[in-house]
N, C-alpha and C positions, 0 to 999 in steps of 0.2 A: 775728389776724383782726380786722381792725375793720369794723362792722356803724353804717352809718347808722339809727338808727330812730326813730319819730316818738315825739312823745310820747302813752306810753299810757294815762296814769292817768283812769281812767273808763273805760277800753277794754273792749272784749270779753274780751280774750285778760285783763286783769288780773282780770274776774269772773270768768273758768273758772278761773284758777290761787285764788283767796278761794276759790271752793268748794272746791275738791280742798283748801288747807290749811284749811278750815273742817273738812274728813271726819277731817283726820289731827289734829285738838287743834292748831291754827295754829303747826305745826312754822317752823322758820329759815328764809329765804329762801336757795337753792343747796344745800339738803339735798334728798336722796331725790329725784335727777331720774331713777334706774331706774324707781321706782315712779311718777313724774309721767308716763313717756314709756307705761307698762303703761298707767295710767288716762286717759291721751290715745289710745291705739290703741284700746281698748276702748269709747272715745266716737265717734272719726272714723274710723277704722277703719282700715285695715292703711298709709294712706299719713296722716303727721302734716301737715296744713299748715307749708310753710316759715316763715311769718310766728311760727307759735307754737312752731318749732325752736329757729328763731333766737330769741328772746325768751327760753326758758327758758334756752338758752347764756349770756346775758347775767346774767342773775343768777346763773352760777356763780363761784365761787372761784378767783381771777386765776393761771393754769398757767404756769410757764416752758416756752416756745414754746408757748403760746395754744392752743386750742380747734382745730383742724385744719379747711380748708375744699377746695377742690377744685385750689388753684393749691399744694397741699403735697404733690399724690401724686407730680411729677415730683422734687423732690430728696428724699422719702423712700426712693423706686425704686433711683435713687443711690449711697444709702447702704446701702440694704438689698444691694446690688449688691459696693459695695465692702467691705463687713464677710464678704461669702464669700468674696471672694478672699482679704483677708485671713485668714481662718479655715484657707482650703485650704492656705495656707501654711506658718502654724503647724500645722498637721495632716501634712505632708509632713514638714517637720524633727524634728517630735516622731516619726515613723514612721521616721527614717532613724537619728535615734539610739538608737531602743528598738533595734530591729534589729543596733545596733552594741555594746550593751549601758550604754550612755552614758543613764540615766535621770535625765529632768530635769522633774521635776512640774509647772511653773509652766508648761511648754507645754501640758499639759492644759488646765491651767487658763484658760490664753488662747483656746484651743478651745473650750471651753464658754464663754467671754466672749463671743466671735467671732459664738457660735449665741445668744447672747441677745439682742447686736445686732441680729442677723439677723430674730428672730423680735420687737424695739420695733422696727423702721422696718418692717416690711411690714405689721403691723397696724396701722401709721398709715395705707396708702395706704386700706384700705376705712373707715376713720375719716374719712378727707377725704371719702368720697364720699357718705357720711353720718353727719352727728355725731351723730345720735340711738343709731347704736350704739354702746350703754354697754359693753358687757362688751369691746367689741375697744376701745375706747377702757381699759379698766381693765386690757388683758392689756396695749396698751403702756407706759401706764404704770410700771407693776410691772416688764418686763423692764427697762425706759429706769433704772427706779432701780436696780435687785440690778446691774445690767451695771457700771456708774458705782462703785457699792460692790467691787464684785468687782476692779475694775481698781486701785482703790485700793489695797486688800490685799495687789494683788500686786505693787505698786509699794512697799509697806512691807517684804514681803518682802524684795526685792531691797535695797531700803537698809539694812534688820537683817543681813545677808550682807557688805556693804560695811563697815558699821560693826565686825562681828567681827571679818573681815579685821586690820582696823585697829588693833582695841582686844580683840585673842581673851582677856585675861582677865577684862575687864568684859563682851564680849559672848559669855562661858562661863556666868556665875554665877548661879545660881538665882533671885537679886534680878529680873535683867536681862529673862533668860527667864517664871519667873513672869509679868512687867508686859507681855510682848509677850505672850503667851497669855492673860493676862487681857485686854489690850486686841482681840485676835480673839475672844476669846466674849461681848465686848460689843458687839463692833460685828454679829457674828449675831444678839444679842438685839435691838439696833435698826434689824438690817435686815427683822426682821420687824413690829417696830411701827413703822415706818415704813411699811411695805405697808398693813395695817389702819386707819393713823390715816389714808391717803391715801387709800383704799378706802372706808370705812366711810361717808362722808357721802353718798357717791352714790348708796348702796345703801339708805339707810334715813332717813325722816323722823327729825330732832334736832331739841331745843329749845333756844332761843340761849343757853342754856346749856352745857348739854351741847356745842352745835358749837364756841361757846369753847374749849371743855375741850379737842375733836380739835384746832381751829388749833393751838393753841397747844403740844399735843404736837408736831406736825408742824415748829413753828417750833425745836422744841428738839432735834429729831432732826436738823435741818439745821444746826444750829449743833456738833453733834456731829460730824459727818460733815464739815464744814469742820476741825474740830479734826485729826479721823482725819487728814483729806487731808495737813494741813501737819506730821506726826509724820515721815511719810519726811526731810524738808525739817530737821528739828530734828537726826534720827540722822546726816546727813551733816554738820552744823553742828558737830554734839557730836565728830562724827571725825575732822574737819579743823582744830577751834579745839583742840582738847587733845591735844597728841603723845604718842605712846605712851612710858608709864612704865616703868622697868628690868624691870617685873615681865612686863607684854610683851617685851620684847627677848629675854629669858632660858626663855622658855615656846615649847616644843617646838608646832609643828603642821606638819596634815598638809594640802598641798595637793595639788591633781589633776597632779601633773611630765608628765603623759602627753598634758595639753593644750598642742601646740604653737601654738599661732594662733586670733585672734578675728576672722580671716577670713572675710567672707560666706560663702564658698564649702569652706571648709575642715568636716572634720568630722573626729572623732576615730579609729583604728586601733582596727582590730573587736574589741571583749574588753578593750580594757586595760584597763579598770578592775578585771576580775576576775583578770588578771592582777598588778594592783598590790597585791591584797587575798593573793594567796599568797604576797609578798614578807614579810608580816607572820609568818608563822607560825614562824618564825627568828627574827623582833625582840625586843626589848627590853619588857617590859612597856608603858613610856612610852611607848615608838612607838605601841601598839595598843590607846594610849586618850590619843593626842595630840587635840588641839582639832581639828576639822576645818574648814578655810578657801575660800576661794575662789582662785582659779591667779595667780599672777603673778610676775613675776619681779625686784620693786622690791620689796623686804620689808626688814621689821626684828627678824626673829624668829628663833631657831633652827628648822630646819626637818628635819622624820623623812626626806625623801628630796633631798638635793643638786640643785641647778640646772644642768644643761650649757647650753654656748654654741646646742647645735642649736633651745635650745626658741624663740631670738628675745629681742626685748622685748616681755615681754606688762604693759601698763601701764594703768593705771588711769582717767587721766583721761575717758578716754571715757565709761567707766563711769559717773565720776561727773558728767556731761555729761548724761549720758538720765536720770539718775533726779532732777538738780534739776528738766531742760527737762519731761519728762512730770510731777513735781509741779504745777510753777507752772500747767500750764494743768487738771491735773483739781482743783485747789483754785480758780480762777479760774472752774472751773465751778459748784463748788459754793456757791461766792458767792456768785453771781449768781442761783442758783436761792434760796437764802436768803436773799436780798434782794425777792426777788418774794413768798415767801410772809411776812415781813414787812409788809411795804406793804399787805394785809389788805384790798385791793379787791374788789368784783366785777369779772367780765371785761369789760363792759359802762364801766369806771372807769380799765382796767388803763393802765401806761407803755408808752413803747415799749421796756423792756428786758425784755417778754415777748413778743415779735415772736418768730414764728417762725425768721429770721434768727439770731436772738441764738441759738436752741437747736442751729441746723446747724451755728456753727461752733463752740460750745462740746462738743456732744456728737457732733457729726458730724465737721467738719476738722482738729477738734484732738487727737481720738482715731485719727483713720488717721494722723495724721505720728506719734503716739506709736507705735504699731504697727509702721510701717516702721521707726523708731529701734528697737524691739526687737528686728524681724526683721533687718535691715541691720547691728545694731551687735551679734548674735549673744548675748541674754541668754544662752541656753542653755548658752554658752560659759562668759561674761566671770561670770556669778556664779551657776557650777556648783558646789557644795561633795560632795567625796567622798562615798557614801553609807557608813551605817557600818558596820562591816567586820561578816564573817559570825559568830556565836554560836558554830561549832566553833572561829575563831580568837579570838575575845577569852576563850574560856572557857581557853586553853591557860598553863598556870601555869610549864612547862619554864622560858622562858626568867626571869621572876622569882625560879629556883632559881642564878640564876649570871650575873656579867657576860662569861663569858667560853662559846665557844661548844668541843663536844667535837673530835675532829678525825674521827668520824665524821656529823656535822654537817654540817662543813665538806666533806667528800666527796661525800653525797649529792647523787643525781643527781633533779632535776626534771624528769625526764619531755623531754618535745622545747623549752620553755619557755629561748630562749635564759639564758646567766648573764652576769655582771660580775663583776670583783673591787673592792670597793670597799672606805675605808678607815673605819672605823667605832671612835669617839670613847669612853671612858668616862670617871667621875670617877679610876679607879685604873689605868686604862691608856692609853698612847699611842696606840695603835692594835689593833683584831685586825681579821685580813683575815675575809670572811664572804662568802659571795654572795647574791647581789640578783636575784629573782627576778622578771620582767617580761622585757617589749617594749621591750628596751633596744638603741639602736644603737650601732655602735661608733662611739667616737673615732677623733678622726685625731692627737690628742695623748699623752702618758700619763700626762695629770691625771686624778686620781683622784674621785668624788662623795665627799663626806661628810655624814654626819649625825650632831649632837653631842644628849647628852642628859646 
């Protein structure tokens, strides 16, 4: 929003603002415009002269996408518009695979993204219709940054998935893990001071000291948050520049076999996952605390349950496709937001790479094609990792008493739960037959599944 205005030194409007910072100890100039806009209503009463709106706008703290004026409520509508649909979407798919017993948290998670969108662009449109209100102006804020943060995380997620995949012995080990869970409880810790270091100057007269103190926090949480952004971007870098080591190849994990397809439209067969979970209770100790991975059927790893020809080619590059193309642009946003509060102008001073433009497509265009890549390219699917198995099965010590299984074992009947016979590996025997308990089709060959350990 750029505001032609006269020059007003000696003006009225610059003596009303000396006295109010005369009352408060001559606090910063763009501090405590809550309380500027209380002590102006409470002089002219319930309606502020425009001239002295716009004016106090002007000396605030230069926003990536600017100050909001009345030509902002039609593409924040929009937006606000297109983040429900998006939302319903991911609400739908997350409701079809609880239902199917296929649980996958990250849709949650995009659903409460979805509504935080939802709720930064529609408290922009009565922000447009007057900037004086502070608080809906401070609630979009605040959502506009947790939403941005939030998507991030789940964009790291997804690449810490990719990268295990990849590297299941480095992305097993306590080192690896510790650093990802340290690196999420810090970025909670600085999604909150970030809120307050953004927050706090509006709310309260500061001395250009103290508002130093907030910039400058504010400039280091952006620089933080840039950092966050391009760690997804590092993990796919680290999984693709360094091939997997023998100690990979040789290490047993468990993938979801029961995912045939990362088809739009495709969704998983009701139950198998709880069905693949009582396949375990027959297994092998190592089966039933093998690494858990994400599906695919391009691997280099021993694996707890064998590949058939019906699952397809379930492949990866797509994968890794959405998670560099959605890094580059939510780091590409956070740039530029960190470049604005760098540049340490007033609004009244600001560039034009805080045009409201710059923020619709940074945070508005670029975040629905991310969206549609998730939904379209079926995260839920492509980097789904097995949940881990139930407490009555991993507590089960039988089969750690023996590689070999009894031959009342081998008889028992499971219930209606079709069987297989499949051919199963040890270090001291060629084979023993055992059956496999799942939502198994048959073959039309009489190649056998294997799982070596």
């Amino acid at each position: 929003m750029t505001i032609d205005l006269p020059d007003y030194t000696n003006d009225a409007l610059d003596g009303f603002l000396a006295l109010i910072y005369a009352l408060q100890n001559n606090p910063a100039e763009g501090t405590g415009i809550y309380k500027l806009i209380q002590f102006s209503h409470n002089t002219a009463g319930p309606s502020i002269p425009i001239a002295l709106s716009q004016y106090m706008t002007t000396l605030q703290f230069n926003l990536f996408g600017d100050y909001p004026s009345s030509r902002d409520i039609i593409p924040s509508a929009i937006f606000c518009a297109a983040f429900a649909v998006i939302g319903i979407l991911h609400t739908i798919i997350f409701t079809i695979n609880t239902s199917r017993g296929h649980y996958f948290w990250m849709s949650a998670i995009m659903i409460l993204y979805s509504i935080m969108r939802v709720i930064g662009w529609a408290a922009r449109i009565p922000w447009s219709m007057d900037v004086t209100k502070i608080g809906i102006g401070i609630v979009h804020t605040v959502f506009t940054i947790v939403a941005s943060i939030v998507l991030i995380s789940v964009n790291l997620i997804l690449a810490q998935r990719l990268f295990t995949w990849r590297h299941p012995v480095g992305g097993s080990r306590d080192l690896f893990w510790n650093f990802m869970i340290g690196a999420y409880i810090v970025i909670c810790l600085l999604l909150g001071l970030t809120i307050v270091a953004n927050v706090w100057p509006y709310l309260y007269f500061l001395s250009q000291e103290k508002y130093d103190i907030w910039v400058n926090v504010v400039r280091a949480t952006s620089i933080l948050i840039v950092l966050y952004s391009v760690t997804g971007i590092a993990l796919i870098n680290l999984s693709y520049f360094f091939k997997p080591t023998s100690k990979d190849e040789n290490l047993h994990t468990y993938q979801p076999w029961w995912i045939e397809s990362f088809s739009p439209t495709y969704f998983v067969e009701p139950h198998a996952a709880r069905a693949a979970n009582a396949t375990f209770m027959k297994r092998n100790h190592n089966h039933r605390y093998a690494i858990r991975v994400i599906a695919a059927t391009h691997h280099h790893y021993k694996m707890v349950e064998g590949l058939t020809n019906q699952r397809g080619s379930l492949t990866h590059n797509t994968s890794l496709i959405i998670i560099v193309i959605s890094s580059a642009f939510i780091c590409a946003g956070a740039i530029l937001r960190s470049v604005v509060l760098f540049q340490g102008k007033q609004q009244r001073y600001q560039s034009q790479i805080c045009q409201p433009v710059v923020m619709y497509i940074m945070w508005g265009l670029l975040e629905v094609i991310i969206n549609i890549l998730f939904i379209v390219g079926r995260i839920d699917l492509r980097f789904y990792r097995p949940d881990i198995l139930p407490q009555i099965v991993r507590s089960i010590i039988t089969a750690e008493q023996s590689h070999y299984n009894s031959d009342d074992e081998l008889s028992e009947d499971y219930g209606s739960l079709p069987t297989k016979s499949i051919s199963l590996r040890t270090p001291n025997q060629d084979s023993v037959t055992a059956k496999s308990i799942g939502k198994i089709a048959p073959d039309d060959d009489d190649d056998e599944d294997e799982f070596r350990f």
